[in-house]
C-alpha positions as a LaTeX table, in Angstrom:
\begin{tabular}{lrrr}
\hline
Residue & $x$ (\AA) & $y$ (\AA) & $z$ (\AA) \\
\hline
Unk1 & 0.00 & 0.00 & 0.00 \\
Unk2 & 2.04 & 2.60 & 1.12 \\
Unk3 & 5.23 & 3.66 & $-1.33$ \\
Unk4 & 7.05 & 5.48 & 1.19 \\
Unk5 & 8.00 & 4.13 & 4.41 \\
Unk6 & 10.07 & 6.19 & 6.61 \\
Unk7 & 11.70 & 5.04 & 9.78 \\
Unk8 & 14.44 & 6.41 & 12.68 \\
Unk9 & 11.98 & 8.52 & 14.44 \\
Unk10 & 12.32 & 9.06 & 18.08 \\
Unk11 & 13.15 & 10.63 & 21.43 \\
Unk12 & 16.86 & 12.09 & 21.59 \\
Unk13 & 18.17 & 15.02 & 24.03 \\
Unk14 & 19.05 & 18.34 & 22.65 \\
Unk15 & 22.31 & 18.05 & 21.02 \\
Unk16 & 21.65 & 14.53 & 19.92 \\
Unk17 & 21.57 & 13.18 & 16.56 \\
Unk18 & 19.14 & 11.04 & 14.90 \\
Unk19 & 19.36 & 9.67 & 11.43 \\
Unk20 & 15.70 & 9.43 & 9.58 \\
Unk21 & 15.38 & 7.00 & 7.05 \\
Unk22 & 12.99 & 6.53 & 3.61 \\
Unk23 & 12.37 & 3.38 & 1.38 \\
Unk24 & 11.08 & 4.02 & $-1.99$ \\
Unk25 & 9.79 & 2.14 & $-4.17$ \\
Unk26 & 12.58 & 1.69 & $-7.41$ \\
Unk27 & 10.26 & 3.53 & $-9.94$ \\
Unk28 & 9.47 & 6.83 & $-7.77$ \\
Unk29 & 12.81 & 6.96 & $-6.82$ \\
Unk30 & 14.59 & 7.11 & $-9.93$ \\
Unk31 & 12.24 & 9.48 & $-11.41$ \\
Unk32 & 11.66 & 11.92 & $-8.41$ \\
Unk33 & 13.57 & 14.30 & $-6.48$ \\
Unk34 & 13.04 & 13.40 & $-2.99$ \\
Unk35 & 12.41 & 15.74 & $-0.07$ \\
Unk36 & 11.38 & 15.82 & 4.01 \\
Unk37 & 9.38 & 17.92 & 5.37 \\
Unk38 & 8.48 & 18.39 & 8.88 \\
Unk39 & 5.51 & 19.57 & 10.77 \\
Unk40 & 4.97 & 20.55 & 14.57 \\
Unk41 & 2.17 & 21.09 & 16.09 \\
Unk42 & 0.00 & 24.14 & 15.08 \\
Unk43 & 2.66 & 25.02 & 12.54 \\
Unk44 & 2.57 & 24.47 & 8.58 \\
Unk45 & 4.06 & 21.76 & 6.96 \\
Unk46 & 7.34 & 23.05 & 5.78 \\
Unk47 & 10.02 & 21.67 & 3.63 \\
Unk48 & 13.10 & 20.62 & 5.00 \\
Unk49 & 15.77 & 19.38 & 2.35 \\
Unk50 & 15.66 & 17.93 & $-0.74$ \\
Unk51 & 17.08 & 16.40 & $-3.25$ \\
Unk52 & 16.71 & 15.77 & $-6.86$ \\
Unk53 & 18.07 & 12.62 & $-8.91$ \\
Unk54 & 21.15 & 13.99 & $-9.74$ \\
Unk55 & 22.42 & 14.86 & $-6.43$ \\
Unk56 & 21.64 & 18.21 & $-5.90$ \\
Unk57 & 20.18 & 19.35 & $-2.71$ \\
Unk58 & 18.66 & 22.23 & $-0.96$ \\
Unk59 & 17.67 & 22.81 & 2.77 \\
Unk60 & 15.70 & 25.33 & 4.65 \\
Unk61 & 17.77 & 28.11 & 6.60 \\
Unk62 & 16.60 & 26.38 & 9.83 \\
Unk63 & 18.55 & 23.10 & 9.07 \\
Unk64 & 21.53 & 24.32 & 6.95 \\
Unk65 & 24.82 & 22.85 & 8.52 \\
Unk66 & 23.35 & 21.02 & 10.83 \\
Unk67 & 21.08 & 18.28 & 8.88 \\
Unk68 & 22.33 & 16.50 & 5.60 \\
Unk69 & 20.23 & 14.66 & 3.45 \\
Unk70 & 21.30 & 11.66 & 1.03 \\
Unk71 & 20.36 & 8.81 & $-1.03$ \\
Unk72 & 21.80 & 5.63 & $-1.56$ \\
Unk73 & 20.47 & 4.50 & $-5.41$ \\
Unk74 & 21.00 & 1.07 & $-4.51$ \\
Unk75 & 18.67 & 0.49 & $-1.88$ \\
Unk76 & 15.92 & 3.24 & $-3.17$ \\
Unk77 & 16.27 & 4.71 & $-0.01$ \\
Unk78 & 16.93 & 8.79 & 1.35 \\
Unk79 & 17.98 & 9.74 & 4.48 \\
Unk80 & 18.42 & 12.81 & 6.51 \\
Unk81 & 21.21 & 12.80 & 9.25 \\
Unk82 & 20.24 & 15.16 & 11.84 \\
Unk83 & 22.63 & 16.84 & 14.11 \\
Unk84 & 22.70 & 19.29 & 16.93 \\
Unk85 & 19.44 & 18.61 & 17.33 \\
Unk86 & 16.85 & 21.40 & 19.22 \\
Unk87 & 13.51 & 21.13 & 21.08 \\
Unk88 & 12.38 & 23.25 & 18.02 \\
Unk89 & 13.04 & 20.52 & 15.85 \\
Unk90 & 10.68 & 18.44 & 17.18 \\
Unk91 & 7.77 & 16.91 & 14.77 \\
Unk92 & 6.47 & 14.71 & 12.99 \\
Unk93 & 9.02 & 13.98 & 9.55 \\
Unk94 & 7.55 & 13.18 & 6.14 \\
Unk95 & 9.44 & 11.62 & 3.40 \\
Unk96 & 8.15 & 13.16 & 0.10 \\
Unk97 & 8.67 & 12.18 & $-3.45$ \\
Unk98 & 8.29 & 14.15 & $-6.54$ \\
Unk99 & 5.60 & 16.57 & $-4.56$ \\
Unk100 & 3.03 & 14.30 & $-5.23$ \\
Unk101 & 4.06 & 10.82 & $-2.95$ \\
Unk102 & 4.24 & 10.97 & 1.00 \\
Unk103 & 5.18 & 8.44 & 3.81 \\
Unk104 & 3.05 & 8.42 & 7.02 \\
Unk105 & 5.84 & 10.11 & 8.94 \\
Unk106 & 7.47 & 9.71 & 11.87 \\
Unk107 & 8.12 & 11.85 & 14.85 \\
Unk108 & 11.06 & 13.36 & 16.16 \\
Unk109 & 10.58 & 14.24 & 19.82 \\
Unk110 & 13.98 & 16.73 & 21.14 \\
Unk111 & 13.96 & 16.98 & 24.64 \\
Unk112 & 15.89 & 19.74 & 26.29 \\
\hline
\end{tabular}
């Protein structure tokens, strides 16, 4: 059923690091650029990186140096490495494909 399956989600103190992962199915993602976005409570749903099929990525100001995501093509999978981690990143993390596809998510929970 579902074509997007992320995992990693959790409870880690501020500073921590977590490391989110995404399984794709081998169609969506060769053709897609993949993405997570992120959404707290009472807050939009807002992008957090991306990345396209050749490699490129993007990530919002809130993130930059301190999350990195990647893809391994061989196991259709992204991930997003998260580092530093705040209370303000906590939320629930959505693997995204193509800005059509979209996991279930999973939550991130930073305590301080």
């Amino acid at each position: 059923q579902a074509q997007l399956v992320e995992s990693g989600g959790g409870l880690v103190q501020a500073g921590g690091s977590l490391r989110l992962s995404c399984a794709a199915s081998r169609t969506i993602f060769s053709i897609s650029t993949m993405a997570w976005y992120r959404q707290a409570p009472g807050k939009q749903r807002e992008l957090v990186a991306a990345i396209t099929s050749g490699g490129s990525t993007n990530y919002a100001d809130s993130v930059k140096a301190r999350f990195t995501i990647s893809k391994d093509n061989a196991k259709n999978a992204v991930y997003l490495q998260m580092n530093s981690l705040k209370p303000e990143d906590t939320a629930v993390y959505y693997c995204n494909a193509g800005n059509y596809y979209w996991g279930k998510g999973t939550l991130v929970t930073v305590s301080s």
